[in-house]
C-alpha positions in Angstrom: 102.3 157.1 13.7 100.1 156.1 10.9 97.6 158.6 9.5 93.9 157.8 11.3 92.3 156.3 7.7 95.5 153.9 7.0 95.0 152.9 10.2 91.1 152.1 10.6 91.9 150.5 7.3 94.5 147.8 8.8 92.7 147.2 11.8 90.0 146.4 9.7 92.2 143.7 8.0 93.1 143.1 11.7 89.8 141.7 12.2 89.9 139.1 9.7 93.0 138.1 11.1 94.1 135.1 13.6 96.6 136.7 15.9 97.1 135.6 19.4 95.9 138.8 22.1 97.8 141.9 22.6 100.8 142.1 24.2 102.2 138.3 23.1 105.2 137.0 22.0 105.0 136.5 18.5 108.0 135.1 16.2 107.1 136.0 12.2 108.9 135.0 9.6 109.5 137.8 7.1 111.5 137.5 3.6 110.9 140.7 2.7 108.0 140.3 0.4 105.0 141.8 0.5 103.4 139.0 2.3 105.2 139.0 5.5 106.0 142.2 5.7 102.5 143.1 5.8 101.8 140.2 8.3 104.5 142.1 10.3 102.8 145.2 9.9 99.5 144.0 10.9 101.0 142.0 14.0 102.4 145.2 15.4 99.1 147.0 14.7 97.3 144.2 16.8 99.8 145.0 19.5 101.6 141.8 19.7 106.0 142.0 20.3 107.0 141.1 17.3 110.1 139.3 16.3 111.1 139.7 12.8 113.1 136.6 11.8 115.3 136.7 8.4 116.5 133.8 6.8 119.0 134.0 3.8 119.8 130.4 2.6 122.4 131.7 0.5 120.8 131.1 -2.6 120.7 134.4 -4.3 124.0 137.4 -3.7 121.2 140.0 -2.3 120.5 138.1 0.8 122.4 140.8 2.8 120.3 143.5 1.0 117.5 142.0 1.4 118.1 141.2 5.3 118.4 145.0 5.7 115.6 146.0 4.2 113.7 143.8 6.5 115.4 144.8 9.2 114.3 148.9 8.1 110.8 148.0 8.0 110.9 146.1 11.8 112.5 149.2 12.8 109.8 151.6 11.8 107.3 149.2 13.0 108.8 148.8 16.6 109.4 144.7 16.3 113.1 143.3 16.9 114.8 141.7 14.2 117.0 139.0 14.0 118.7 137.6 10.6 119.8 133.8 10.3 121.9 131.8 7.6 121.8 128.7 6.0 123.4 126.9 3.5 121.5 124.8 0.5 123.9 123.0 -1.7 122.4 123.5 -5.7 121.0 120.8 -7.1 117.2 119.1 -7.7 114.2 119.8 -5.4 116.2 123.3 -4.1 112.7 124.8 -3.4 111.6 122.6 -1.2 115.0 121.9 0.6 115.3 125.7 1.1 112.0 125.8 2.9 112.7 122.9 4.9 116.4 124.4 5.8 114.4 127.8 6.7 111.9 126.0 8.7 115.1 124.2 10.9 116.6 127.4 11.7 112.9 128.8 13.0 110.5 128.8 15.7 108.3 126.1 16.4 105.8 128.4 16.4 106.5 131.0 14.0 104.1 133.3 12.0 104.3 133.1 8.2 102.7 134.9 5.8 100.3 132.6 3.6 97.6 134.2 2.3 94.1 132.8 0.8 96.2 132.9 -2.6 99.0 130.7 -1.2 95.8 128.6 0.3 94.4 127.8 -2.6 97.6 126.7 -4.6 98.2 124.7 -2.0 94.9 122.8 -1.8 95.5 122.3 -5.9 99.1 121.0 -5.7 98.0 118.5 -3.2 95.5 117.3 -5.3 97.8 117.2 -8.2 100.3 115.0 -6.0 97.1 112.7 -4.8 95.8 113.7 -1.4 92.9 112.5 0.6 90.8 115.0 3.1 93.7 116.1 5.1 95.8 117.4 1.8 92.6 119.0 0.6 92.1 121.0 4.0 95.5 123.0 3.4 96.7 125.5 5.6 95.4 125.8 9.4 93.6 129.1 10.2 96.1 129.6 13.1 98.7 132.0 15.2 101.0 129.9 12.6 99.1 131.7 9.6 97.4 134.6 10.7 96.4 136.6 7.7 95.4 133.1 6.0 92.1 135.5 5.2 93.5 137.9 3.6 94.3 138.2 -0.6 97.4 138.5 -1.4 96.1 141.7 -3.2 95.4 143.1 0.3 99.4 142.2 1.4 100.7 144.5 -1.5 98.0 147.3 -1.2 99.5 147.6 2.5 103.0 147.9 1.7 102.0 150.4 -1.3 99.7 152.3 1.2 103.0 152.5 3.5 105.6 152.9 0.9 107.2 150.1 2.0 110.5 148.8 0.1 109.8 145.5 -0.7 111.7 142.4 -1.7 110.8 140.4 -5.2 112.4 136.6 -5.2 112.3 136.0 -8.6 111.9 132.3 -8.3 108.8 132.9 -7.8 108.3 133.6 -11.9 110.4 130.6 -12.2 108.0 127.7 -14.2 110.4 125.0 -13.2 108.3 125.1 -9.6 105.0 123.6 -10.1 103.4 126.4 -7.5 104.0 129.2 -10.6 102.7 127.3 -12.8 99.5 127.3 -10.6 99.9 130.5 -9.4 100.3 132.1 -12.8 98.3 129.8 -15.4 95.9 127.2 -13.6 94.2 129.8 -11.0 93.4 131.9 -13.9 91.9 129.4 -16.3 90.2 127.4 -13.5 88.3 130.9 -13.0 87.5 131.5 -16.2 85.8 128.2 -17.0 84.5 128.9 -13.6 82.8 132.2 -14.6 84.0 133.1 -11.3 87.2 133.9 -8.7 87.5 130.4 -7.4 90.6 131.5 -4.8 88.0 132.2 -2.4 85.9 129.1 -3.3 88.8 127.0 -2.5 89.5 128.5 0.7 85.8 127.8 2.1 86.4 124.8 1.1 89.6 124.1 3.0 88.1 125.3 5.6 85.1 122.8 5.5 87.8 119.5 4.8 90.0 121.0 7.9 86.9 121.1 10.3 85.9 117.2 8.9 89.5 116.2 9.5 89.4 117.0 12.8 86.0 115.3 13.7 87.6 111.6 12.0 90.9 112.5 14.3 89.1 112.8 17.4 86.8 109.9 16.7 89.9 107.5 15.4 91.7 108.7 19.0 89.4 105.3 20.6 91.1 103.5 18.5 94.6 102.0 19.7 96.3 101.4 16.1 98.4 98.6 17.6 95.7 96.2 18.0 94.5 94.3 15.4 90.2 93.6 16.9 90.1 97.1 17.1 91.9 98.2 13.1 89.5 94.9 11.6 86.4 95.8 13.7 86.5 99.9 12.8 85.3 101.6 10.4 87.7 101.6 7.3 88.4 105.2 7.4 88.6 105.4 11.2 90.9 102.6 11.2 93.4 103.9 8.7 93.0 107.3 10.4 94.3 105.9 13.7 97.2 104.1 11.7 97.9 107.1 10.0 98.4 109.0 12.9 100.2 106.4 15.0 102.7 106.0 11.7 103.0 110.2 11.4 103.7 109.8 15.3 106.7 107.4 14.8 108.2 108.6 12.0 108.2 112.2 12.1 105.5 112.5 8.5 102.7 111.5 7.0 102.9 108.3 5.7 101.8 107.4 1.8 98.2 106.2 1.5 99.5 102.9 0.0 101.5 102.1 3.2 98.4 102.7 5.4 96.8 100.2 2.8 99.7 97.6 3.3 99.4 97.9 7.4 95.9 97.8 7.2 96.6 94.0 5.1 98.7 93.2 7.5 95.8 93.7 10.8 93.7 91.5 8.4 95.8 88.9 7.6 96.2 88.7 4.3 99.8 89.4 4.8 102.7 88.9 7.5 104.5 92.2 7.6 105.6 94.9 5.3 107.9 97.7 4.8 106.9 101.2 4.7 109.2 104.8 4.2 111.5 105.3 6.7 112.9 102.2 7.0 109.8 100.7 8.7 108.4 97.4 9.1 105.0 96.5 10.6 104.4 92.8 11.5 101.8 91.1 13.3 102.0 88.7 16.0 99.1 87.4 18.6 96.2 89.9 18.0 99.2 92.8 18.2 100.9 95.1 15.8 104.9 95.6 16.2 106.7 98.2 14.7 110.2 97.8 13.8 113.1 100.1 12.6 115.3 98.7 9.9 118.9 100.5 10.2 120.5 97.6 8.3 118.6 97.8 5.3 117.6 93.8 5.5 114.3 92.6 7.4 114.9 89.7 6.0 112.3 87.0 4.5 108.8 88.2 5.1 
């Protein structure tokens, strides 16, 4: 049992949280950092059964260390723990693979723990990579990301207040990953030109993008993508929000601004077909869009 003034403290962090009600299911994610662990922490507190999922991709020899120390704290905490492993072969863009080999080997619907922090390096790395309204809304404030309200100051104050052993990656110091260099160097000059913490600022304003993104989806939902009256008589950004999603819909991801650009040339006219990631083509033929998947590598002439 936790001492009554730790715990009015967490379930006033509760509050600001987006867990689903007492007494659900709820898979979290936890690396052993003080991020998910105090999402795990919290998620208990709330009252929902809590699964504590591991996942040691086999990067670093502690994994096995590290998976016990996780599964110590879901003990104490009354959640059931499971550990998975998965293999990522060294090489170029490990960071990224490794989430994406974490996220395989996951829940659908798992909890992570993302914090307003990893909100706002998020919105800025979009932008750095070119992004349009849905990059800049970031994170959903979901079951998926619970404690999305919370600073990642708050995550370590709870496993300090608790004593909790925690786990330090140490690739996250690593300045090879462009997310350290935000996380240690751009955040803190942005708010000191700013005169101001802007981690908070940027947040809001994910928040604001996220709510607008979902107005322009349900409006472009009238609009059936395939048919060329409705893309050339639409609103521009309606129409390429329908084709966006129809794309995202086929293949799996977003597609790349410039392909919804080529698509949208070919509803007009101004060009027969074209290719697009994935293998993709998109050609137009009485009034009617038509996609295509190339597993040859050859559409042939356009």
């Amino acid at each position: 049992m936790l001492p009554d003034k730790l715990l009015n403290k967490f379930e006033t962090l509760v509050e600001k949280c987006n867990f689903p009600p007492p007494g659900e299911f709820l898979p979290c994610a936890v690396s052993g950092g003080p991020d998910s662990l105090a999402l795990m922490v919290l998620a208990t507190i709330h009252g929902c059964q809590v699964e504590v999922i591991h996942v040691d991709h086999g990067i670093r020899s502690e994994g096995d260390q590290e998976a016990q120390i996780v599964a110590k704290a879901a003990k104490r905490f009354g959640a059931t723990f499971r550990s998975e492993k998965v293999y990522v072969a060294p090489g170029p863009n490990i960071e990224a693979r490794a989430r994406q080999a974490r996220f395989n080997v996951l829940p659908k619907k798992v909890a992570t723990g993302h914090t307003a922090d990893d909100q706002a390096e998020t919105v800025l790395l979009n932008l750095l990579r070119g992004t349009g309204i849905d990059g800049l809304s970031g994170m959903s404030h979901s079951f998926r990301h619970p404690i999305l309200s919370l600073r990642r100051s708050d995550t370590h104050q709870i496993c300090s207040d608790l004593d909790l052993e925690v786990v330090m990656d140490p690739s996250n110091l690593d300045p090879r990953f462009k997310r350290n260099l935000i996380r240690h160097k751009v955040l803190g000059l942005l708010s000191e030109v700013a005169e101001r913490d802007i981690v908070p600022l940027l947040a809001r304003q994910a928040l604001l993008y996220r709510d607008e993104s979902e107005l322009l989806d349900n409006l472009s939902e009238t609009i059936d993508p395939s048919s060329v009256h409705a893309l050339t008589t639409a609103r521009p950004a309606l129409a390429r929000r329908a084709l966006r999603r129809w794309l995202k819909n086929e293949q799996g991801y977003p597609p790349s601004a410039s392909s919804v650009e080529r698509v949208m040339n070919v509803a007009k006219g101004s060009i027969r077909a074209t290719e697009i990631e994935g293998g993709v083509r998109i050609r137009r033929s009485q009034g009617t869009l038509f996609l295509e998947r190339n597993l040859e590598g050859n559409f042939g002439p356009r």
